[in-house]
N, C-alpha and C positions, 0 to 999 in steps of 0.2 A: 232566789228566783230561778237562777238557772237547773236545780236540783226537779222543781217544782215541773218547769215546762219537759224536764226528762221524763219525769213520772209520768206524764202527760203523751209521751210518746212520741218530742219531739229531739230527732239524733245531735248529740253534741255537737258535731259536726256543721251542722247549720246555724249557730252561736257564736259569738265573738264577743271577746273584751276589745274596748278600744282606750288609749292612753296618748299622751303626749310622750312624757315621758317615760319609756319602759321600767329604767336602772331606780326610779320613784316607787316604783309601785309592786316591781317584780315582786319582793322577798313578802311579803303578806301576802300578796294575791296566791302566790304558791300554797302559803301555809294553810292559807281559807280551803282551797281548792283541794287539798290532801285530805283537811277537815271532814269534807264532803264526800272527798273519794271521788274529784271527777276530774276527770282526763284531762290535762289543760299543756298544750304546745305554745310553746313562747315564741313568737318570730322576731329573736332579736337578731342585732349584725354581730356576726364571729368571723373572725382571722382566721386564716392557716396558718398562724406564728408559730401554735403550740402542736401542730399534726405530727407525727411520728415521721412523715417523708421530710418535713420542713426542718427539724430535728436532723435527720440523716444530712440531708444537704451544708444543712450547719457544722454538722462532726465533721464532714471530709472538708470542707475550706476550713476549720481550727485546725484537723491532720495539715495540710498544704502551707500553714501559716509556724504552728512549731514542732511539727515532726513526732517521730515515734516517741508515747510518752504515756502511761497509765494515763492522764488524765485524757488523752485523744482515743487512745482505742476502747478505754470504761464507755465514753460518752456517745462511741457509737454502737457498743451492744445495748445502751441502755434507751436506745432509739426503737427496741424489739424488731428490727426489721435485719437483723443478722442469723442468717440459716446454716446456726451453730446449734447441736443438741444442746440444751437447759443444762445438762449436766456435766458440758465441756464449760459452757459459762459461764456455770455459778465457779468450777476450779480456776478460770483463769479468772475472774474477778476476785477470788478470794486472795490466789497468789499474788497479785499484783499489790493489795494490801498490805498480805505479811511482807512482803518484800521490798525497801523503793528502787522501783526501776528506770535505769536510764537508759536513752535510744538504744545503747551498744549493748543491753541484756538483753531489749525488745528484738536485738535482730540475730540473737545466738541463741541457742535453743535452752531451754530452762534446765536445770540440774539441782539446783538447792531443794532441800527440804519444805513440802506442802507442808507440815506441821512447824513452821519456822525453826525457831530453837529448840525444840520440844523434839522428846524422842521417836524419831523417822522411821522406826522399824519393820510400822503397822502395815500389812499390806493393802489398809485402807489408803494411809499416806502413798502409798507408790501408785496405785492407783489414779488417785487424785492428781499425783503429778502429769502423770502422763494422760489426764483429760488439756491438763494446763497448756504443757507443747503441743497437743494438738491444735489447740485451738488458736493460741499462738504461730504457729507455723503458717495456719491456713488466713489467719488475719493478715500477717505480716506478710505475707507474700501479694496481696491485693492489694496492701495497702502499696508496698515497696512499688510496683508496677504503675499505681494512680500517680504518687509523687515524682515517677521518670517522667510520666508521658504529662504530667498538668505541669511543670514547672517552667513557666515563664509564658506560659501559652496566652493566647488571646481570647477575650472573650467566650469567643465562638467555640472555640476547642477546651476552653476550660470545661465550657457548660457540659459539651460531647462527654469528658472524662469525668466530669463528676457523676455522670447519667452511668455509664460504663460501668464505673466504683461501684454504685448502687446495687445495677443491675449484679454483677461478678460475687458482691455479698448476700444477692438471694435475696434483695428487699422486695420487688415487686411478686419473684416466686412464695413468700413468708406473706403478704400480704393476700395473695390471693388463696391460700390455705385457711389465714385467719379467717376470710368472706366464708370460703365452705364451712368450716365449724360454726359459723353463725348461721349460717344457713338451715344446718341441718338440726340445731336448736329451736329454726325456729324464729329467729333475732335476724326478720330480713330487713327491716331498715339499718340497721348496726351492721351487718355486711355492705350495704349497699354505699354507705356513709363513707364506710373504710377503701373502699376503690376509688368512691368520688374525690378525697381528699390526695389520694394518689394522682389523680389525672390532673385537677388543681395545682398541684406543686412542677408537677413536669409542665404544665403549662405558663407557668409564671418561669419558669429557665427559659420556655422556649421565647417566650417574651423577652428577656434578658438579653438573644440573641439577638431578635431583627433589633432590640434598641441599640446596642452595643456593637455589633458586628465582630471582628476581629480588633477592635483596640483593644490596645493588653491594659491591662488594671491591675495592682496589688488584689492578692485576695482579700486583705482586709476592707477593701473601698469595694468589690465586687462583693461581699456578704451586706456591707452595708446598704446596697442599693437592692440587694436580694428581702432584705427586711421590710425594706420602705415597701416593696410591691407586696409583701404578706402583708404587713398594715392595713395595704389601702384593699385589698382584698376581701370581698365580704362572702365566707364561705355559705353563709345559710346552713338551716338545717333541715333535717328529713325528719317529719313528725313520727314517732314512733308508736303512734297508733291512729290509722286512721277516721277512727270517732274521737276526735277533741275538741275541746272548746278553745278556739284561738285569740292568746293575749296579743296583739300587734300596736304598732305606733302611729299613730296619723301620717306621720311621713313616709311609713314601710307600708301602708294598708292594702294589700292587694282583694280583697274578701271574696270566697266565691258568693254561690246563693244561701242567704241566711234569713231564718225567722224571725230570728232577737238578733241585737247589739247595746252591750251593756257599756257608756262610756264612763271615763271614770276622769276624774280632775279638773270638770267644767271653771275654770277661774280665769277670770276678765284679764288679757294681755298673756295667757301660755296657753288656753285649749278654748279659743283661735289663738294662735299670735298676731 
């Protein structure tokens, strides 16, 4: 029906599905709707749990909780908001593998063999090594400065240096390069998404602050209550083509001006409740 009133010349855009329950009905509707080939934005609720800043925020309070450690510094290049070339990253992530490392390698500059056991001669291997200390060098050194100035800090001041950390690894300058290549692809909701989800996160610290103030908190009770606020967070999304046909919930339904409204789930005590 909906295919039919397109043909007819009416913009998807002015079309709605409506549900009770979205998480019901999503995975079909999608399939139909591919079947079709028609444009279909889903307005469900999404967290900023899984966002690349939310991520970042995460890796510096695990750095603050057990120190220099492959597993803390992997988890925050794999945040991609670290403004390390690709080709210092993939070396020190690979090093880190061949080798286990404890704090007191993380904080002396690397020497072993990029080929592990395997013979080092190649001057690919030397190469490689010396993307690994760079990149090293320059993590450890941000990081070393985050863990003087966050340690035992309150609230307020935690939040200041985790913001600092961030900024000092290039997060928001890497973020906003990603927005340009999107941009100039072409992909302007997918740039715009990627900033909004930026401003979102630094906003949920700054919330952190007026609730918190200067009480000091383990950082394990301050990520916790960092989490609860991405939970209850509903990031929304940016339709990625302005002609869709919009799937929404009864209780999310905001609809602009529309021709049709297709409901779907009419059954006595769930759509009314």
């Amino acid at each position: 029906a909906i295919a039919a009133r397109a043909r007819a010349g009416v913009p998807y855009s002015r079309m709605a599905v409506v549900c009770r329950d979205i998480g019901q009905y999503l995975s079909p509707l999608r399939y139909e709707f591919r079947l079709q080939n028609i444009p279909l934005f889903c307005d469900e609720a999404t967290t900023p749990e899984a966002t690349a800043p939310a991520r970042a925020v995460h890796a510096a309070l695990e750095l603050l909780r057990g120190g220099l450690s492959s597993r803390t510094v992997l988890r925050l290049l794999k945040t991609g908001l670290v403004d390390l070339p690709a080709r210092q990253q993939a070396a020190l992530e690979n090093y880190a593998y061949t080798w286990p490392l404890k704090a007191a390698d993380w904080r002396a500059p690397f020497t072993r063999s990029a080929a592990g056991y395997a013979d080092a001669r190649r001057a690919e291997d030397a190469r490689t090594l010396a993307d690994a200390e760079a990149a090293r060098g320059w993590i450890v050194e941000r990081a070393q400065k985050f863990l003087a100035r966050a340690k035992n800090a309150g609230a307020a001041d935690l939040t200041r240096q985790i913001y600092l950390f961030l900024q000092a690894l290039g997060a928001e300058k890497t973020l906003n390069a990603l927005a340009e290549t999107l941009r100039a692809q072409g992909r302007l909701p997918e740039a715009d998404e990627a900033l909004r989800e930026w401003n979102v996160v630094m906003g949920l610290l700054n919330e952190l602050v007026q609730l918190l103030g200067d009480e000091a908190l383990p950082p394990a009770e301050y990520a916790g209550l960092f989490t609860l606020l991405l939970r209850t967070t509903d990031l929304g999304h940016i339709p990625q083509s302005l002609d869709s046909v919009i799937l929404t919930s009864a209780g999310r339904m905001r609809l602009p001006e529309t021709d049709a409204v297709f409901v779907v789930g009419l059954r006595e005590g769930e759509f009314p409740q």
